[in-house]
N, C-alpha and C positions, 0 to 999 in steps of 0.2 A: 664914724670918722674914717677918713678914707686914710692907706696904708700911704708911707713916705715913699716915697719912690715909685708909686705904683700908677700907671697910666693905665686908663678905663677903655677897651678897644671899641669905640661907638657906630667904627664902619667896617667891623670882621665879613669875612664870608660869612654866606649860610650856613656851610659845613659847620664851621667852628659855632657857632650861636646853636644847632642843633649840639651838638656833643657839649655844650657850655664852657669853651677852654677862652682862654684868651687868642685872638688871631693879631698878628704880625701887620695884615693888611698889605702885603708885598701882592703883584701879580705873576703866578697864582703867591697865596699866602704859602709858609712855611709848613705848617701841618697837612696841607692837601697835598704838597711832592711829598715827605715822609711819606703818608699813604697810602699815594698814587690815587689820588679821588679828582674830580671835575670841581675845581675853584671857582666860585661863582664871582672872584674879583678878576679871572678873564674874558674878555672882549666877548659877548654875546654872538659876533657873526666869525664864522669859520673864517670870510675875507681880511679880519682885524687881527687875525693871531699871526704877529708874525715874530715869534717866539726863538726860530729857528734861526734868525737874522737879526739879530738883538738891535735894533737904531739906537738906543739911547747913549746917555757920556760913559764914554771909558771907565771912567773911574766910578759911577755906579756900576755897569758892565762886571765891570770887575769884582766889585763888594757882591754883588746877587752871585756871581759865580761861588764866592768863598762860603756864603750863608747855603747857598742849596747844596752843595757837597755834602756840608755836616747834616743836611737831612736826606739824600740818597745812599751814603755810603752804609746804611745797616737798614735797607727796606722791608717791612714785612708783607707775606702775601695777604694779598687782599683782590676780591673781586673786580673786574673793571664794571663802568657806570654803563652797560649795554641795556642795566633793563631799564634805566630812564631815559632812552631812546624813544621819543612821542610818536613818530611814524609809524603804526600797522604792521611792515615789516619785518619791524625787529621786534618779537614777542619778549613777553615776560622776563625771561631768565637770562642774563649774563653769559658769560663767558670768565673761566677760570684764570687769572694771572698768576703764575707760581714766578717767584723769584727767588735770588738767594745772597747774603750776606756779601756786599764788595770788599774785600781785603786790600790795603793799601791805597784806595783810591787818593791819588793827592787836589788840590785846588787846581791846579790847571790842566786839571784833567773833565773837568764839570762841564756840562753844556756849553760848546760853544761852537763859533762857526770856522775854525779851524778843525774841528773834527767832525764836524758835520760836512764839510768842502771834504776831507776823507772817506765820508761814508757815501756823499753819491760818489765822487769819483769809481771808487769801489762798485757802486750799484750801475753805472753805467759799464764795467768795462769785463763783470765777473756775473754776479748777483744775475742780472737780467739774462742773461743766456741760461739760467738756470730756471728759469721758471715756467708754466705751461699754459696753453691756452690762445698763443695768439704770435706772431711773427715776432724773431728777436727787434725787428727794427722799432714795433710798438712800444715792445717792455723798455729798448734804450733809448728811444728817442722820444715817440709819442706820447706817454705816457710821464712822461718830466715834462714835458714842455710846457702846459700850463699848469706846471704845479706850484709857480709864484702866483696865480690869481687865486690857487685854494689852496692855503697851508698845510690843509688838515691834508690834502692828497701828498704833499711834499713832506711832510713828518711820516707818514706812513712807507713810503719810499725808503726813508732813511731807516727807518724801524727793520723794514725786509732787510734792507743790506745788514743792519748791527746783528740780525739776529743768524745770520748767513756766515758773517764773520765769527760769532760764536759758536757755532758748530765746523768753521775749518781751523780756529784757533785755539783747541782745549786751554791753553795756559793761561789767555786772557780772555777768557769765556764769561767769567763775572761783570768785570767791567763791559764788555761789549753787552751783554743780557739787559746789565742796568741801563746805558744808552738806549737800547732798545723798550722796553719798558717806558724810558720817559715819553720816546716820539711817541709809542703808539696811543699811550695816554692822553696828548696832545691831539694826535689822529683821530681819537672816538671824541673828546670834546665836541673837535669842530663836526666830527659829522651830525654830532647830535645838534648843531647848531642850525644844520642846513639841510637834513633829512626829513625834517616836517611839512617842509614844501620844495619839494621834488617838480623843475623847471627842467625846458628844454637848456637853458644856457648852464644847469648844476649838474645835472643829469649822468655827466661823458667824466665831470669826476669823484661824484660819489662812486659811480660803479666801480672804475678805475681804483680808487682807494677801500672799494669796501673788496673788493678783488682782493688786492695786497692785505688785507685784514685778516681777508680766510685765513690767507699763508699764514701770516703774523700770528694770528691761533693757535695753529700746530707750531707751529715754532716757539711760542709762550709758554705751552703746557708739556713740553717737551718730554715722554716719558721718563727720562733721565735723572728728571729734579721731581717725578711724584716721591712723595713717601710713605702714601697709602693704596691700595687696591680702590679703596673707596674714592678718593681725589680721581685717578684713572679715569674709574666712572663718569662724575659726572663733569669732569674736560669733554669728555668725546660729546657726552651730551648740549654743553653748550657750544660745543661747535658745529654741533647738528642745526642749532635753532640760528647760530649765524650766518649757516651758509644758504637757511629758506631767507632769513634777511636780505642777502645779496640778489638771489632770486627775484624778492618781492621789488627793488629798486630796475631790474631788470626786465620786469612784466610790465611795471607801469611807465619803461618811456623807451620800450625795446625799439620802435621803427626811429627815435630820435638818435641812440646809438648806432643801431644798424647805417643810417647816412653820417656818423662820423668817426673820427680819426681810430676803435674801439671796436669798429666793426671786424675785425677781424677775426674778435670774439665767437662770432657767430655765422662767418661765411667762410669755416671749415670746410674742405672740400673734404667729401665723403670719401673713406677707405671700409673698407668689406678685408680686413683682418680678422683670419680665424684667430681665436683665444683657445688652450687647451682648458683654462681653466674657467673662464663662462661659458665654455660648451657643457664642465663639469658642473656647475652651478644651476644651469638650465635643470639636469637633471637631478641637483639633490633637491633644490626647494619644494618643490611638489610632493615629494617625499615624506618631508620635516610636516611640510599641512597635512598632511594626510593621518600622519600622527597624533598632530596635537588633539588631546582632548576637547570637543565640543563644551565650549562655556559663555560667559558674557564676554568675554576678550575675543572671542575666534574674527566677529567682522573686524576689529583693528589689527589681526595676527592676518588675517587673509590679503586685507589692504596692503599693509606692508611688504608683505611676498609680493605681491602683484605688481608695488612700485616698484620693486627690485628686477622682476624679472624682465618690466617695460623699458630701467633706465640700462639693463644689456642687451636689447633688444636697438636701443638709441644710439648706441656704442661704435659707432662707424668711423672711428678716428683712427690715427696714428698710435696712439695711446688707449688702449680701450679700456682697461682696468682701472684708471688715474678716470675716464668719465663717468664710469660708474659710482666710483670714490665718492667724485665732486654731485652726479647728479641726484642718485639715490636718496639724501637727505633733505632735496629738494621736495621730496614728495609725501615726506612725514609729515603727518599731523599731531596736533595737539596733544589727543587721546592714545597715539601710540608713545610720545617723551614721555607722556606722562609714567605710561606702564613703566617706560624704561630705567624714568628716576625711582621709582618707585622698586626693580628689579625683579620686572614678573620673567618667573622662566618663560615663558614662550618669547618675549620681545629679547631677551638675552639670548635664547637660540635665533633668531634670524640675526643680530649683529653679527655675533661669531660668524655664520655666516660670510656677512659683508664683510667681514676681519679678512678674510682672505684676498681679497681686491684693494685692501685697503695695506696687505704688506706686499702684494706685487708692486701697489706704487711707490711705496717706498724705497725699493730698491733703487728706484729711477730717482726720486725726489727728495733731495734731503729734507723738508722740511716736515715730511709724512715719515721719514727713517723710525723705524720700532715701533708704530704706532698698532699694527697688526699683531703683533706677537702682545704687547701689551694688553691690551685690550680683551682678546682672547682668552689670555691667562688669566684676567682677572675674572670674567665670566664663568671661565670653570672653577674658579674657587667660590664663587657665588650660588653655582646650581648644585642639587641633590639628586642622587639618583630616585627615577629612570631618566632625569632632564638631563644630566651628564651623557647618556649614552646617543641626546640628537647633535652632539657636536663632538664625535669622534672622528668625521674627515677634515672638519677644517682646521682642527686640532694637528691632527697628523698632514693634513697639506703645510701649514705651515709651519713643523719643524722639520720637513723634507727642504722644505724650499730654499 
């Protein structure tokens, strides 16, 4: 006998019919933003989401704004959907979302395109001068310009700026995290929408937005908001396997970007700046190999060295330390994340290592701020002696620094 009052939800999401709850049927449904999960009652093509510019009547506009509040305002962390990401690209493992409790948030203050008209404003006039990789004129102009034809690149936009905003504004650092959070949510959706078939006309902004996603990574898993050494860990790790992702979109339609508006990504004009500290790198790694123990890890311990030493060897920019950052993960494989999730001392001594390149950049980029010292630290509370004694310079380079 069915209950009084009780209506039978016969068109829930997936999500919801996996986990057996009742679904709302809103788009997305109510329990997927709770979440922060991939609603399968949103628009299938990244084209269709236009989520950020709400068309429909006011007065629903308005009711969906009051209902999603009461389900972002106390989010729990939970993974983003990166490993159902079907493209090659993007492997297995996710990417870590930490978030944290909004306080106060009130209803008009919930998604909408008043504060979103706030947040590019913001990303064209602050945000984008702050980012690397490519002329400011790209990051403020080119790089928006067709980001009404791809949602998912325009929520990701917005996600950089909210999460840029919470790190210049500590007091309203929650609320801006939780905007942030929702775009980028939004942003992986559609990429996963349109990352399976990678076209010359998709090409200019997947890259474009899975660019902005690296950042939005480091920015998500913000040292600040871990509360475990462990958590530490495996952030860096899936940021490791996002940024072969961006790579892998990047291999397969490089000569389509290189002739468009993105190319500038790539026709850096070469600089020959000495580094004191990849000149000091050159000289410890071979070092550190020379050390390790001969085992079944050595060819994945040697590889790793050798991409390191290749991607500063590559390092002919303005920024040389920030390209090492960004390239060196480019060249891990499988079998070394694996060691790394895993946390064999030798793949933890070459990070540390990288930890040093990766808190010179931080000094320059807020969105990489503390990510070196963290990291670091956590590794040395991870290893045992004698493995503690191969990361005594980068240790002490970077509490000199």
């Amino acid at each position: 006998m069915a209950r009084i009052g009780h209506k039978k939800s016969r068109n829930g999401c997936s999500r919801c019919k996996e986990r057996r709850v009742k679904c709302d049927e809103r788009r997305p449904c109510g329990a997927c933003v709770k979440l922060h999960d991939c609603c399968s009652l949103l628009p299938s093509s990244g084209k269709d989401d236009v989520s950020f510019i709400d068309q429909s009547h006011p007065d629903a506009r308005a009711k969906r704004r009051k209902e999603t509040v009461v389900a972002v305002a106390n989010p729990k962390p939970r993974r983003a959907n990166l490993a159902e990401l079907s493209h090659p690209v993007f492997v297995s493992e996710p990417f870590t979302l930490v978030t944290q409790p909004v306080v106060g948030l009130q209803p008009e203050q919930a998604f909408n395109w008043a504060m979103d008209l706030g947040l590019m404003n913001h990303y064209t006039s602050l945000t984008s001068g702050t980012l690397p990789g490519a002329s400011l004129r790209v990051w403020q102009s080119e790089i928006p310009k067709e980001a009404i034809s791809y949602p998912f690149r325009m929520h990701q936009i917005l996600a950089v700026s909210a999460f840029h905003l919470a790190n210049l504004q500590p007091s309203q650092s929650q609320v801006h995290f939780t905007q942030a959070l929702q775009h980028q949510q939004h942003a992986i959706c559609g990429i996963n929408a349109e990352v399976s078939n990678v076209t010359s006309g998709n090409c200019h902004a997947l890259f474009a937005a899975s660019s902005l996603l690296f950042i939005g990574a480091f920015a998500a898993s913000t040292p600040a908001l871990h509360k475990t050494r462990q958590s530490e860990m495996d952030s860096i790790v899936d940021i490791f396997t996002l940024v072969r992702g961006v790579n892998g979109i990047l291999g397969s339609s490089k000569e389509d970007i290189r002739q468009g508006s993105l190319g500038d990504f790539m026709d850096c004009v070469p600089h020959r700046i000495e580094s004191e500290l990849l000149t000091l790198l050159r000289e410890k790694l071979p070092e550190i190999r020379r050390s390790f123990p001969a085992n079944s890890t050595q060819a994945l311990a040697d590889e790793a060295i050798a991409g390191l030493l290749e991607s500063i060897d590559r390092a002919l920019t303005t920024t040389p330390e920030l390209t090492v950052a960004i390239i060196w993960p480019m060249t891990l494989n499988d079998g070394f994340l694996a060691l790394l999730r895993g946390r064999h001392p030798a793949a933890l001594v070459i990070v540390a290592h990288y930890c040093t390149v990766l808190h010179a950049a931080g000094s320059d980029y807020w969105f990489m701020r503390g990510w070196g010292r963290c990291i670091a630290t956590a590794i040395a509370e991870c290893l045992a002696p004698p493995w503690k004694e191969y990361i005594e310079w980068p240790l002490a380079y970077i509490s000199e620094a």
